[in-house]
C-alpha positions in Angstrom: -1.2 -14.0 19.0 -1.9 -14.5 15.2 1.9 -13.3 13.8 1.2 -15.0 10.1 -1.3 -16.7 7.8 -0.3 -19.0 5.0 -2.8 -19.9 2.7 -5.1 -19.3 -0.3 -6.6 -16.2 -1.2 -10.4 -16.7 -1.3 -10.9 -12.8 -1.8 -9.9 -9.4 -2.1 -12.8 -6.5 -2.3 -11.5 -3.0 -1.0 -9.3 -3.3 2.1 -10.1 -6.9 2.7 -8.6 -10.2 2.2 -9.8 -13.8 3.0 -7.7 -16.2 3.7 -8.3 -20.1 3.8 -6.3 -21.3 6.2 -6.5 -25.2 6.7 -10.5 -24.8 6.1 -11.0 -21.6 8.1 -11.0 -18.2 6.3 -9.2 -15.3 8.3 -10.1 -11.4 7.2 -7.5 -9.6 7.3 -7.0 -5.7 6.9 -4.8 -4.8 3.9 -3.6 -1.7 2.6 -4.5 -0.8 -1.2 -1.2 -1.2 -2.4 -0.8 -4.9 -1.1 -4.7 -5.8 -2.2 -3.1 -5.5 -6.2 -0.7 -8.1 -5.5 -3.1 -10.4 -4.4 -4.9 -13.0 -6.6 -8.1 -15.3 -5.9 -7.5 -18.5 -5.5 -3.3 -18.3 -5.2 -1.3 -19.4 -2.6 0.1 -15.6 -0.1 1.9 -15.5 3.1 1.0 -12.8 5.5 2.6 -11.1 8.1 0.0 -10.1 10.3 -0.4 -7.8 13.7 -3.6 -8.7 15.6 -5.7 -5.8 17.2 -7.8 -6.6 20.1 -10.5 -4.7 21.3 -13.3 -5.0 24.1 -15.9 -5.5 21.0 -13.3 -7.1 18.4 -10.5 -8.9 17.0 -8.9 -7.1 14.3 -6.1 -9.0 11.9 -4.2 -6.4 9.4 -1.4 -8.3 7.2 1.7 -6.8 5.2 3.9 -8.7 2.8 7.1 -7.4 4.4 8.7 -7.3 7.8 9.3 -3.5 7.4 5.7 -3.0 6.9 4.6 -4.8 9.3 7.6 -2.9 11.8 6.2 0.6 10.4 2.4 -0.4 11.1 3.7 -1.2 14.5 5.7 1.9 15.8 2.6 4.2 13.6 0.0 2.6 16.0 2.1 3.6 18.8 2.0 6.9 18.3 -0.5 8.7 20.1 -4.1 9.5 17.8 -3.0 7.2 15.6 -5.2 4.2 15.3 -4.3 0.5 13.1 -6.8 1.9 9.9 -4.9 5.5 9.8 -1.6 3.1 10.2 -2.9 1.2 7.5 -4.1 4.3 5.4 0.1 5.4 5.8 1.1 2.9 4.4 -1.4 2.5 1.4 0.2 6.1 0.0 3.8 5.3 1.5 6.1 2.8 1.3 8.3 2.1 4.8 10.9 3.4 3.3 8.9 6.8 2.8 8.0 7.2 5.8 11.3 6.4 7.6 12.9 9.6 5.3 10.5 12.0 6.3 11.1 11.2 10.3 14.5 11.2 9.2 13.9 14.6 7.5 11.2 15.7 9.9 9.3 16.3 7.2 5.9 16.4 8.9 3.9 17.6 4.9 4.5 14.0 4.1 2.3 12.7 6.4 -0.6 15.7 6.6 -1.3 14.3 2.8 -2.8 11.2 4.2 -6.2 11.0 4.6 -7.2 11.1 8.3 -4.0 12.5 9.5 -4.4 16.1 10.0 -1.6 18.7 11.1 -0.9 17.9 15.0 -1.0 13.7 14.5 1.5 14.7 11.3 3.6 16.5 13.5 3.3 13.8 16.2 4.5 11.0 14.0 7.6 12.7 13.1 7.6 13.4 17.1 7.5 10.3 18.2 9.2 8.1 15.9 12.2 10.0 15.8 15.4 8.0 16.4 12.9 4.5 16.8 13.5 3.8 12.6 16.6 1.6 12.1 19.0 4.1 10.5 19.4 1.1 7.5 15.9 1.6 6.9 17.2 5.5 6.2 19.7 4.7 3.9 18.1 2.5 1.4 15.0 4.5 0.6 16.9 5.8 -2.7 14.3 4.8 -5.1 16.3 3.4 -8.1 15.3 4.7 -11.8 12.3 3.0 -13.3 9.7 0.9 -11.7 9.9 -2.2 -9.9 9.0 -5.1 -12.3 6.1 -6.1 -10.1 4.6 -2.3 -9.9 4.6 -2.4 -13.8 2.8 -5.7 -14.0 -0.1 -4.4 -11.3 -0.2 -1.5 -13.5 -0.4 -2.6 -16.9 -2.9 -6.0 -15.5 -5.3 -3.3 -13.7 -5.6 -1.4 -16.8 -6.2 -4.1 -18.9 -8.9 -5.4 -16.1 -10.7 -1.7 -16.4 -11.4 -2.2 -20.0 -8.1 -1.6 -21.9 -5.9 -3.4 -24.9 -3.0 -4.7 -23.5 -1.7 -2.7 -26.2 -3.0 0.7 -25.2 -2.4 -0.2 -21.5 1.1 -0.3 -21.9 1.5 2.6 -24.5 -0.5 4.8 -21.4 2.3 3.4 -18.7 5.6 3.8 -21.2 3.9 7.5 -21.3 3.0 8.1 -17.6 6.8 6.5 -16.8 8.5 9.7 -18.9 6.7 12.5 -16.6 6.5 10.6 -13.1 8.8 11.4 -10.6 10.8 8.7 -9.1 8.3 8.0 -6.2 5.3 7.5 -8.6 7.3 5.7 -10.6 7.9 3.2 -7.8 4.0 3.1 -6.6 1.4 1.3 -8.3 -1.4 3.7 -7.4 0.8 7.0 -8.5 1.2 5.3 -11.7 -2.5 4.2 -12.3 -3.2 7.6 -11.6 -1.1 9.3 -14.2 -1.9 6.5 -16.9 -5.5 6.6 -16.2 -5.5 10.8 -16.4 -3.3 9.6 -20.5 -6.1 7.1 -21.8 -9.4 9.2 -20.6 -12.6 7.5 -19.9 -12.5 3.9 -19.2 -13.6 1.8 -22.2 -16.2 -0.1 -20.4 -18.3 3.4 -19.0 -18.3 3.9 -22.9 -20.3 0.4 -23.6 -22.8 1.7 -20.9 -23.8 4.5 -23.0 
């Protein structure tokens, strides 16, 4: 069992990392989210879950042990595979998805791509009462955004074509009318700052 990869990142393209670990690169499954924080040719640590199948091995890693716990009891749950797992927690945070069990809030899950109404209703289901009740009652999101979400942000923007300048003028704006739980996701935030500054700069060069 492959449990965690320590090493350099050789790449990151869509929901794949490589890892060089001791000469041999590993590719592991990431969720969108993570894939931001990651950065060619620095040193990550991975927590990882290893999916066998007749036809394949599988590696997905997650920065966090409550990731990796949530990707766990998700792939449990009956019609749930390791991508829909993963594609949970690339639009929620563990902390997310532990208050709508808590709530059985079932909406949470149906906006997920891939998880229609009766798997929705199943996670709540069957996770009920197996989410540490800590897990519960730390999912406050505190008021502004993580430090680290506000660096992905404003460095993304920048990479799509932007002045720093304008980049962060867009985020200080998309920060006032977010709610709390955009504010504390990188790809809520992109969202509303990309929807402020309008066509990317570099489509206009292409013209």
């Amino acid at each position: 069992m492959i449990s965690a990869l320590r090493g350099t990142v050789l790449s990151v393209a869509g929901g794949t990392a490589v890892i060089d670990v001791g000469g041999v690169g590993f590719a592991v499954a990431v969720t969108a989210r993570h894939a931001l924080t990651l950065r060619t040719g620095t040193e990550t640590t991975l927590l990882t879950s290893l999916i066998v199948r007749e036809d394949s091995l599988s590696l997905f890693g997650f920065p966090d042990q409550d990731s990796l716990d949530i990707f766990t009891l998700l792939t449990g749950v009956t019609g749930v595979g390791p991508k829909s797992a993963l594609g949970v927690l690339s639009e929620l945070a563990p902390s997310d998805v532990a208050t709508a069990v808590a709530r059985e809030d079932d909406s949470v899950f149906r906006k997920v791509s891939g998880i229609g109404p009766k798997t929705a209703k199943l996670i709540v289901l069957q996770l009920t009462g197996k989410i540490a009740a800590r897990a519960v009652e730390t999912t406050e999101i505190p008021s502004g955004p993580p430090p680290h979400v506000r660096a992905n942000v404003e460095r993304a923007l920048v990479g799509l074509g932007w002045p720093e300048r304008s980049a962060s003028s867009a985020l200080e704006q998309a920060l006032e009318s977010a709610s709390p739980q955009e504010a504390a996701d990188v790809q809520g935030l992109l969202r509303l700052a990309l929807a402020i500054l309008g066509p990317s700069p570099k489509s206009g060069d292409s013209r």
